[in-house]
C-alpha positions in Angstrom: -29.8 -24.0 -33.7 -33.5 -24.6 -33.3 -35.7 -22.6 -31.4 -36.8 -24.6 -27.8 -40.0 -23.5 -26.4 -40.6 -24.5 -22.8 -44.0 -24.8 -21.1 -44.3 -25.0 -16.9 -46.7 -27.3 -15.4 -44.7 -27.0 -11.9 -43.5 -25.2 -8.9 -41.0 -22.7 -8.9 -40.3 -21.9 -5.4 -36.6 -21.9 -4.4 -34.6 -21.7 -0.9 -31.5 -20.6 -0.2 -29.1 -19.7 2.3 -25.3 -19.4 1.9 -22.9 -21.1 4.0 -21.3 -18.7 6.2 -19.6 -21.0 8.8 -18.2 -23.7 6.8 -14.3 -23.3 8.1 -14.6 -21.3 11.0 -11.0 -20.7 12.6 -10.2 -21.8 16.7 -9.6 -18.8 18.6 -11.8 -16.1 19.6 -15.0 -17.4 18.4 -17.9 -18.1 20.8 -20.0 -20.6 19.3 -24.3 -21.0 19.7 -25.8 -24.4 20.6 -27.2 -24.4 17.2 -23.8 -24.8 16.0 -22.0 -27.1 18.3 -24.8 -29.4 17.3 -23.9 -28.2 13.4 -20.1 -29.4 14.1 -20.3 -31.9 16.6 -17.5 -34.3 15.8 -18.4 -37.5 13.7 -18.0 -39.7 17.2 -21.2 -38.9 17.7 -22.9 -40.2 14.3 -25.7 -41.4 13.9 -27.1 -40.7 17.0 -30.7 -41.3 15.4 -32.5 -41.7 11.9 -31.1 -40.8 8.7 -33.5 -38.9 6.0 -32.1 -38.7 2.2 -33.9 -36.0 0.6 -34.7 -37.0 -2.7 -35.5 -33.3 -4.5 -37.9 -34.9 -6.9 -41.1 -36.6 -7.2 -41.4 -40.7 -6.2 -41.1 -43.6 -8.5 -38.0 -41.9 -10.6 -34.3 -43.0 -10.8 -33.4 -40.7 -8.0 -36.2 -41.7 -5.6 -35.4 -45.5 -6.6 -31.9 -46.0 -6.0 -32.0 -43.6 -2.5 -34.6 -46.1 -1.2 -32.2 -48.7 -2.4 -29.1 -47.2 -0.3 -31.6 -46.5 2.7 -32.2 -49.8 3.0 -28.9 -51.0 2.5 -27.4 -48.7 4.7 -29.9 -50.0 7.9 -27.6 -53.1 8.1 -24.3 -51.0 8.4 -25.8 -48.0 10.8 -28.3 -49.8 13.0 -30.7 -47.1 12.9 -33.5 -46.4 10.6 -32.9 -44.8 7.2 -35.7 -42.5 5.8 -36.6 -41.0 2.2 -38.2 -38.1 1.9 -39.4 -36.7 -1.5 -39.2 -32.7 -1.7 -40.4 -31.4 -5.1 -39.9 -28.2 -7.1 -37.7 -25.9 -8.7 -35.9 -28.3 -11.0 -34.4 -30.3 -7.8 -33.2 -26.9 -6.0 -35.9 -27.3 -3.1 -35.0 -30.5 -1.9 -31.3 -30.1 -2.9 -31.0 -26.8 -1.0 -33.0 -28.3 1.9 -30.3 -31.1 2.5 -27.2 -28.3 1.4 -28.7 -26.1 4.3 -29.0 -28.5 6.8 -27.0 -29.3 10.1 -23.6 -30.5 9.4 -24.4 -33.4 11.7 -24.9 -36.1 9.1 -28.3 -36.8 10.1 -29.6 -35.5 6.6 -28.1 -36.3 3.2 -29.8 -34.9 -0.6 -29.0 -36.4 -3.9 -26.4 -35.1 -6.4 -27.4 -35.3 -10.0 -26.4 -32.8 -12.9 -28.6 -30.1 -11.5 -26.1 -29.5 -8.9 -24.1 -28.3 -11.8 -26.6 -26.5 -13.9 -28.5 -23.8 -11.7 -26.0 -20.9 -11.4 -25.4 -21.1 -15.4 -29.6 -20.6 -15.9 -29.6 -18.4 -12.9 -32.3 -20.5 -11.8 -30.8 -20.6 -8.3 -27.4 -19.7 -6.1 -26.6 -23.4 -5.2 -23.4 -24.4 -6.6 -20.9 -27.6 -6.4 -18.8 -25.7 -3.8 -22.1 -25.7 -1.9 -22.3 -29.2 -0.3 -19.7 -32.1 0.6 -20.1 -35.2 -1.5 -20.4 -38.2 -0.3 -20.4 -40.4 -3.4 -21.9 -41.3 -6.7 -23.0 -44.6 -7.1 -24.7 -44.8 -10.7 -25.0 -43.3 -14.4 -27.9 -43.0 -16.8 -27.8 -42.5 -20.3 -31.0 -41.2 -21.8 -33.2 -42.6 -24.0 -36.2 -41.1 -25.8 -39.6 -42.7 -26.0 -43.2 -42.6 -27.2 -46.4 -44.0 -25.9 -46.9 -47.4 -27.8 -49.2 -46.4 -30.3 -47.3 -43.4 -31.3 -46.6 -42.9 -35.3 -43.3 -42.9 -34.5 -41.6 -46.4 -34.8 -37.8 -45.0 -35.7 -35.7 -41.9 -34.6 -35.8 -41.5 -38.6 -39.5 -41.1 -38.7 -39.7 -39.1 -35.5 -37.0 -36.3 -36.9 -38.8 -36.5 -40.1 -42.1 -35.5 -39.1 -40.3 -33.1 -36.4 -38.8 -31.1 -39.2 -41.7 -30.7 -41.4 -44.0 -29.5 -38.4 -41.7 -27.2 -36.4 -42.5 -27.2 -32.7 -45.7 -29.6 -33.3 -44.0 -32.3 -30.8 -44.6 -32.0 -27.1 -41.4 -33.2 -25.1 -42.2 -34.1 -21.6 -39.1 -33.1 -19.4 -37.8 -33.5 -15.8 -38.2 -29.6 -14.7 -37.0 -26.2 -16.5 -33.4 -26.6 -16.8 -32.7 -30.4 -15.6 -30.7 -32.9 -16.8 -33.4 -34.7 -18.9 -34.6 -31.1 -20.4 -30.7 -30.1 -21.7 -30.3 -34.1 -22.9 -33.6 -33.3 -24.8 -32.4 -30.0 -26.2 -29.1 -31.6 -27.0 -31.0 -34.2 -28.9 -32.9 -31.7 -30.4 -29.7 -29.4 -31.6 -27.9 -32.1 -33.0 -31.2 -33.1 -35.5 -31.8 -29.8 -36.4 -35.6 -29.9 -35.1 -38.2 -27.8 -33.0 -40.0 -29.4 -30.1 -42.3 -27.9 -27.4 -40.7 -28.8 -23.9 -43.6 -28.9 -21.4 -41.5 -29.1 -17.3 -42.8 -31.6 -14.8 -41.4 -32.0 -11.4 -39.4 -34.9 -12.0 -38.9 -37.9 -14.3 -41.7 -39.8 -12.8 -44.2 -37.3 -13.7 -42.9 -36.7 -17.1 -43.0 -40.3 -18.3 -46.6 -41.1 -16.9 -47.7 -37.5 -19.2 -46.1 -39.6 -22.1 -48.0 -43.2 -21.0 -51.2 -40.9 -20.8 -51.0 -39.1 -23.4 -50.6 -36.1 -22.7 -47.3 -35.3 -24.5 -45.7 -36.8 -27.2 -42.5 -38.3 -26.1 -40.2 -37.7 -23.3 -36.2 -38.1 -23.1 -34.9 -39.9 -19.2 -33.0 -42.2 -18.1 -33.1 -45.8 -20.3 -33.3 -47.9 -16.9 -36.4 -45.5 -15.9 -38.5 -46.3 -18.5 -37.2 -49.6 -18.5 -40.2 -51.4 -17.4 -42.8 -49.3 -19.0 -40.9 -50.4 -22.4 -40.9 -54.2 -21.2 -44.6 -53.6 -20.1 -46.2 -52.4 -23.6 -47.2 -48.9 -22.3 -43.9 -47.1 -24.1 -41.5 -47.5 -27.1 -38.2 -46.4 -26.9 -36.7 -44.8 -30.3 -33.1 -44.8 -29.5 -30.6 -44.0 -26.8 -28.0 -41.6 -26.1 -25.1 -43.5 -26.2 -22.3 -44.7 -27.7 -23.7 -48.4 -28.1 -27.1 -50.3 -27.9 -27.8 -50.8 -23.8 -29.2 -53.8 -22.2 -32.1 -52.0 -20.6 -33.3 -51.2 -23.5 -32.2 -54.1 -26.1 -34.5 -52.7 -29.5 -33.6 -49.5 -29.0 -30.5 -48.4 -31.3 -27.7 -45.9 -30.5 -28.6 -42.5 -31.5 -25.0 -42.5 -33.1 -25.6 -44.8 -35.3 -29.1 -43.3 -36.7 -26.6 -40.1 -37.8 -27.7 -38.0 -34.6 -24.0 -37.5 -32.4 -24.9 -37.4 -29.3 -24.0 -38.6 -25.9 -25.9 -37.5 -22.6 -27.3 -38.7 -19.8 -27.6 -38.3 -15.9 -26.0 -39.3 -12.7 -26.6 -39.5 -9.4 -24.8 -39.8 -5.8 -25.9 -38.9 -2.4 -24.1 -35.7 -0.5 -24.0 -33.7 2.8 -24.4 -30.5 3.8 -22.3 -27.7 2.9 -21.1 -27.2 6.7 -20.0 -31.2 7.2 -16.7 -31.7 8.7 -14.2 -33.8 6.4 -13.9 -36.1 9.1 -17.7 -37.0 9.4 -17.9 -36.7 5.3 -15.2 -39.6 5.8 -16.9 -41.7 7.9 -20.1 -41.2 6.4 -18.3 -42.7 3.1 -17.1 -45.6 5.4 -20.8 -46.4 5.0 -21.5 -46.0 1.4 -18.6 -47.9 0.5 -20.4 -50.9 2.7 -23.8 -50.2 0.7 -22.0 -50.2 -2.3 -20.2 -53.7 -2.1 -24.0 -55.1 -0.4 -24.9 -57.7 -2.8 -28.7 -57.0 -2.4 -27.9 -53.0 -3.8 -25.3 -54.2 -6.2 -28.6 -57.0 -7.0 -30.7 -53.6 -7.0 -28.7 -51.7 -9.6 -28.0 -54.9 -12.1 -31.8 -56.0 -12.5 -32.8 -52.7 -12.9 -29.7 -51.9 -15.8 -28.6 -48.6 -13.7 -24.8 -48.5 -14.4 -22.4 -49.2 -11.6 -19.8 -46.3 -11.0 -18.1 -45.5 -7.7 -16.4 -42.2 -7.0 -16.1 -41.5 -3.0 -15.5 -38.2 -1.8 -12.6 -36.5 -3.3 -13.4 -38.0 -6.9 -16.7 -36.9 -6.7 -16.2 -33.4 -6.0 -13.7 -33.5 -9.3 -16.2 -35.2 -11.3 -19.4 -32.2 -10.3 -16.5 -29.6 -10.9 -15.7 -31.2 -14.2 -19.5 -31.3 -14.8 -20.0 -27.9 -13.7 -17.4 -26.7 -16.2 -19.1 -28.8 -19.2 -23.0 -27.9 -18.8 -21.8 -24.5 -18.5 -20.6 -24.6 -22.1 -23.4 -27.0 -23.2 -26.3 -24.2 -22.0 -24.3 -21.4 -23.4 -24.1 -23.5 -26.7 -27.5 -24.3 -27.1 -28.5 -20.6 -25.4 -31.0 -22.4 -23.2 -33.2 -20.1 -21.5 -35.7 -21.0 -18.7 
């Protein structure tokens, strides 16, 4: 197994508060202001605007597709949608922001692998059974990339050079412990190669340190680099899955260049941890709308992110099932952050 050095060029501060009141019983229980507002009933939603917090920098998949739904979601809600981008941690600031939040449905976060991740790095106490999902609306196989004038023109010559010159190659990844840094040690474990991961807060970030030089490579999501490969300013070696994609048409399979591996991200939008089911239901009333729009169904297609619906109930079984898989995959490749 190769040895994965990690450099931080980011943030670490992390919130968190447990939910305490998430079932409270009927009888005998005098409840504050605060929370009648926390568990007023989903008649009264949306009383006013909407903010997605998107727990990583703008420009990425993440930010992209939540400004999609937001403005999608306008047409179906008649009040205003906002985005907000809350950095740090590896996604746990902005993700615990929107798990901590009212149960009113007035803020939502994003889902992504993370959500799964941060109790197995002990990187923070937020957990699956920590927020209600709404649902997931997309999938991203990664894909690794170079800037342009790289020396690398193959995933041959890249793992080549990688192995004589052990931890020589700076890896740009999404934050300590995302879903970009395990696909990248993944990658890495299955070639049998030492790279130096260097954290930024978000894919965004890390792909412009690639385009600038100031890392080697990076490994995101194939329709988040998409444009930069159409554009000149990247080349992408190969992605990480089972076939060739259409986002990225020159870029092989990573399967068939001899390196097994199939990773990627997700994402979906979710509530916080003290919504009512009723509300979480209603809310998905709405997503369901957003998700048959034709202008974000448009959105997703000419940008080659991958369609996949799962509302609420299928959700929560697919970040369990996640939860249960990076758990073995960090404990595999003994990540440490």
């Amino acid at each position: 197994m190769p040895d994965i050095h990690s450099s931080n060029t980011s943030g670490n501060g992390v919130l968190t508060r447990r939910n305490a009141i998430k079932a409270l019983g009927g009888s005998g229980l005098a409840l504050t202001a605060g929370c009648l507002d926390q568990l007023q009933s989903s008649g009264d939603w949306p009383s006013g605007q909407i903010e997605i917090i998107v727990p990583w920098a703008a420009g990425g998949g993440a930010d992209r597709t939540s400004r999609a739904v937001a403005d999608a979601a306008e047409e179906y809600t008649e009040v205003s949608w906002n985005v907000a981008n809350q950095t740090g941690g590896s996604g746990s600031v902005g993700m615990n922001e929107a798990a901590n939040s009212a149960g009113n449905g007035h803020t939502l976060g994003v889902a992504a692998p993370e959500i799964a991740l941060y109790q197995h790095l002990d990187q923070d106490d937020l957990g699956p059974d920590d927020i209600t999902p709404i649902m997931q609306y997309t999938e991203m196989p990664a894909a690794l990339v170079v800037h342009e004038n790289s020396d690398y023109s193959s995933v041959g010559e890249f793992v080549d050079y990688a192995a004589d010159n052990p931890g020589e190659i700076d890896m740009a990844q999404s934050g300590n412990g995302s879903s970009w840094h395990l696909a990248g040690a993944g990658f890495a474990d299955e070639a049998d190669i030492e790279l130096d991961f260097v954290s930024y807060d978000g894919a965004e970030p890390a792909i412009t340190a690639v385009v600038n030089e100031e890392v080697d490579c990076t490994v995101v999501g194939a329709a988040e680099v998409r444009s930069y490969v159409n554009d000149g300013d990247l080349t992408a070696l190969g992605v990480m899955y089972e076939e060739e994609l259409d986002a990225l048409p020159d870029a092989p399979a990573m399967v068939d260049e001899g390196i097994d591996i199939q990773i990627g991200s997700w994402l979906g939008h979710f509530g916080s941890g003290e919504m009512s089911s009723d509300l979480q239901e209603e809310i998905a009333g709405v997503y369901e709308s957003v998700y048959d729009d034709d202008k974000f169904s448009s959105f997703l297609d000419e940008n080659q992110f991958t369609q996949v619906q799962r509302g609420p109930s299928e959700f929560q079984e697919f970040i369990d099932e996640q939860y249960e898989y990076y758990g073995t995959l960090v404990e595999d490749l003994d990540i440490q952050v």
